[in-house]
VOLUMLUM-264596 format. One record per residue (C-alpha): residue in three letters; x negated, y negated, z. Coordinates in steps of 0.1 Angstrom, whole numbers, padded with zeros to 4 digits, always signed. Each point is the difference from the previous one (the first is absolute). Layout:
<recs>
ALAXYZ
...
</recs>
This chain:
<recs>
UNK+0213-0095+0267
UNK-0021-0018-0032
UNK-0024+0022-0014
UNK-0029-0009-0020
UNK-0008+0029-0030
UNK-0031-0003-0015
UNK-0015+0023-0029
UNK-0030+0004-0030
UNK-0012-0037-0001
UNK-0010-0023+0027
UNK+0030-0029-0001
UNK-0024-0035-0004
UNK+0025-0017+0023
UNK-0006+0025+0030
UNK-0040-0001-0005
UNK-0017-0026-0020
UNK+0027-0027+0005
UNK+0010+0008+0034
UNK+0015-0025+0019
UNK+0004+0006+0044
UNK+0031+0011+0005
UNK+0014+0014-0033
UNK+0005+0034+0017
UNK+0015-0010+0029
UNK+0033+0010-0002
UNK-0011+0037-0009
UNK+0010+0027+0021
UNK-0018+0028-0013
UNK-0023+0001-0033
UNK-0001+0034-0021
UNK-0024+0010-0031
UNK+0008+0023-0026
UNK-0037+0002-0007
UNK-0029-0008-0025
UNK-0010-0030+0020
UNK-0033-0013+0012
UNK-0006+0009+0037
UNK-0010-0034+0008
UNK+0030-0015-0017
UNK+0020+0023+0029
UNK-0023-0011+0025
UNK+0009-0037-0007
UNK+0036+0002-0002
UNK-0001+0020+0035
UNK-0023-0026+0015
UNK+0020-0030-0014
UNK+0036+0015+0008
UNK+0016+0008+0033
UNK+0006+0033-0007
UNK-0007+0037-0007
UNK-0011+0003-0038
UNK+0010+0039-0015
UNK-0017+0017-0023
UNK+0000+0033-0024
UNK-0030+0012-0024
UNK+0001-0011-0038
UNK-0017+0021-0023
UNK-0028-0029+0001
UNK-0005-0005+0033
UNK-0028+0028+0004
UNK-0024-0025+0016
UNK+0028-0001+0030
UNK-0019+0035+0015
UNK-0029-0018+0006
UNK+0009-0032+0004
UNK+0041-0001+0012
UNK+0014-0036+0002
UNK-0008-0010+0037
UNK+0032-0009+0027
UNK+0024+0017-0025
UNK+0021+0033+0005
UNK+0000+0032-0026
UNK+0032+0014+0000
UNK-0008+0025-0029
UNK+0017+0029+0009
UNK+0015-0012+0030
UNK+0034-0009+0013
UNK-0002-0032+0020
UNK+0028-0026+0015
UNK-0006-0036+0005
UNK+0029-0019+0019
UNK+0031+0028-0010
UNK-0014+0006-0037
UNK-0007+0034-0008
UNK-0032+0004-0031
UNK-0016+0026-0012
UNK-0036-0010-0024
UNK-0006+0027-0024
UNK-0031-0016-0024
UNK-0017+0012-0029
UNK+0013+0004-0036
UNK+0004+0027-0025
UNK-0034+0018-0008
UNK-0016-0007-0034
UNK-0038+0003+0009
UNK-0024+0011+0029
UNK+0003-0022+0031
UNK+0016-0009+0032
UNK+0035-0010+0005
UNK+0012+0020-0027
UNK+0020+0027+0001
UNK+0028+0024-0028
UNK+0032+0000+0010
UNK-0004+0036+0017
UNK-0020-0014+0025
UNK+0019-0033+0003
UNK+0029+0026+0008
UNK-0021+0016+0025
UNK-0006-0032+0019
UNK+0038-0009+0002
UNK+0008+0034+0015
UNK-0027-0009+0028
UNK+0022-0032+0006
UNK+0034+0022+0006
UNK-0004+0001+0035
UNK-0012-0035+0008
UNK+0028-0014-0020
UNK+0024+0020+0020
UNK-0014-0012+0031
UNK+0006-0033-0011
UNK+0031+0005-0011
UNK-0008-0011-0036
UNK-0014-0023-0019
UNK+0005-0042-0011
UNK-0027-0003-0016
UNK-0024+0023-0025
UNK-0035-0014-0009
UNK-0017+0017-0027
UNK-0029-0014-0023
UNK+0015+0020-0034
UNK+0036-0003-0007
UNK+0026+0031-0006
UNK+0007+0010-0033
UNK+0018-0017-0019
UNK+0006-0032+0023
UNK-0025-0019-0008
UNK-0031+0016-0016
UNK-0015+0000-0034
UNK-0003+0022-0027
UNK-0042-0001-0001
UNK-0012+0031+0023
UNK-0020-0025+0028
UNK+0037-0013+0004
UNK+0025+0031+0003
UNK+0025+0001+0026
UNK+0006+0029+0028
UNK+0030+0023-0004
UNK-0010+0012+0036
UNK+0007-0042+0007
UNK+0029+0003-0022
UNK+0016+0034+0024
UNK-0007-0023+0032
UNK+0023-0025-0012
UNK+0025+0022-0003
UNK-0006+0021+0032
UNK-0006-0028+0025
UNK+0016-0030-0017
UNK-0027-0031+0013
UNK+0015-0033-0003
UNK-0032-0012-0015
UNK-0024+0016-0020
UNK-0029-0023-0003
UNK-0032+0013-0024
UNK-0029-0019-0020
UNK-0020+0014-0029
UNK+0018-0014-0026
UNK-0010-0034-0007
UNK+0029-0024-0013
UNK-0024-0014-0023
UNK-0001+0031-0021
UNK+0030-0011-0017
UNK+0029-0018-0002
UNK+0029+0026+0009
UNK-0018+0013+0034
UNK+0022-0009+0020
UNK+0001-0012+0038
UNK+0030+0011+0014
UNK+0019+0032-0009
UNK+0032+0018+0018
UNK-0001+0039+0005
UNK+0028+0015+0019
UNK-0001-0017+0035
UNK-0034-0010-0004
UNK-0017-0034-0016
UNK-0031+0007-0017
UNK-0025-0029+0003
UNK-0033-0001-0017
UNK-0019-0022+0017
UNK-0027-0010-0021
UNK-0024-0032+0015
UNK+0022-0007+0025
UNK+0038+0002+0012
UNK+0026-0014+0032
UNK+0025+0022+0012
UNK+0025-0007+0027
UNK+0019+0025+0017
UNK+0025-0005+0028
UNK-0019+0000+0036
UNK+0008+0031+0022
UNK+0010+0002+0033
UNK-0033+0019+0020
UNK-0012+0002+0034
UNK-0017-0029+0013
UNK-0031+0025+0006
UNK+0002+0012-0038
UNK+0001-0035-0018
UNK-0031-0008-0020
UNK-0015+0031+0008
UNK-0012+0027-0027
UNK+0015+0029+0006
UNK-0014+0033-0012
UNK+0020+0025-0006
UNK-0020+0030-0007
UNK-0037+0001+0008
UNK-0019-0031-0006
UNK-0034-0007-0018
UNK-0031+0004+0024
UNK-0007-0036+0006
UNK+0038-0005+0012
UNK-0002+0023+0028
</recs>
């Protein structure tokens, strides 16, 4: 399966440059976050597929205006043809607002998880917006890690942990690709293509969006 990441800034290629048929051979497109709703809208409108998303700590104006045709998987456990993701958004708290949260609470939302991610019998892939400590964040206080993050890698071992939040333009030793234990850490800043082997599924389960534990509202 080729997945199309996206995260923080709108990729000129997929938007103002677009050419028919550059996300054609997309099977599923995720965001890690801070994206314009209408950027979402497009690429679900131009692709033939389901586009993913999570909260950045930016994307406050998504309560009133949510990108349209797309699917919020913040909080949730989902499968799409035999992959198993969970979305947990937001970053470390450093000021009021939404989609921010301290690491107490983003240990509080994991717990909530436990039991969709045993029904599911694990997880492939971990969406967040903020990284875990340590594997990929910064030292500036917008741009700390999660140790919560940090104790789900160890616990449940994802293949992929896929975030945002820290753009590869704020230096030159952020880097794009990190190993941690059994899991490849992927910050996916703009935009990013990952292919995973295709699973076997049942005919009536393939390219359906599976949710595993309650879904939003609008998805019922």
């Amino acid at each position: 399966m080729k997945i199309l990441f996206v995260s923080d800034e709108e990729c000129p290629a997929l938007w103002d440059y677009y050419i028919p048929g550059r996300l054609a051979d997309y099977q599923l497109i995720i965001s890690c976050g801070d994206l314009k709703a209408s950027y979402l809208s497009f690429l679900v409108t131009m692709a033939r597929c389901p586009v993913l998303y999570v909260h950045g700590n930016h994307d406050t104006r998504y309560e009133s205006n949510p990108p349209e045709g797309c699917d919020c998987i913040d909080g949730h456990v989902v499968e799409y043809n035999g992959v198993r993701i969970l979305g947990l958004g937001g970053c470390r708290k450093y000021h009021p607002g939404s989609f921010q949260y301290t690491d107490r609470q983003m240990r509080g939302r994991i717990l909530k998880m436990r039991w969709p991610i045993r029904k599911a019998g694990g997880v492939d892939i971990l969406v967040t917006h903020a990284p875990a400590e340590g594997l990929g964040d910064s030292e500036d206080v917008a741009h700390w890690g999660f140790p919560s993050l940090r104790t789900f890698l160890d616990k449940y071992s994802p293949g992929y942990h896929v975030h945002g939040h820290v753009h590869m333009t704020y230096g030159q030793n952020i880097p794009r690709l990190q190993s941690y234990n059994d899991t490849t850490i992927i910050n996916a800043y703009e935009r990013y293509t990952l292919e995973i082997p295709d699973r076997e599924v049942p005919e009536k389960k393939k390219n359906k969006l599976i949710w595993i534990n309650d879904p939003p509202e609008y998805a019922r």
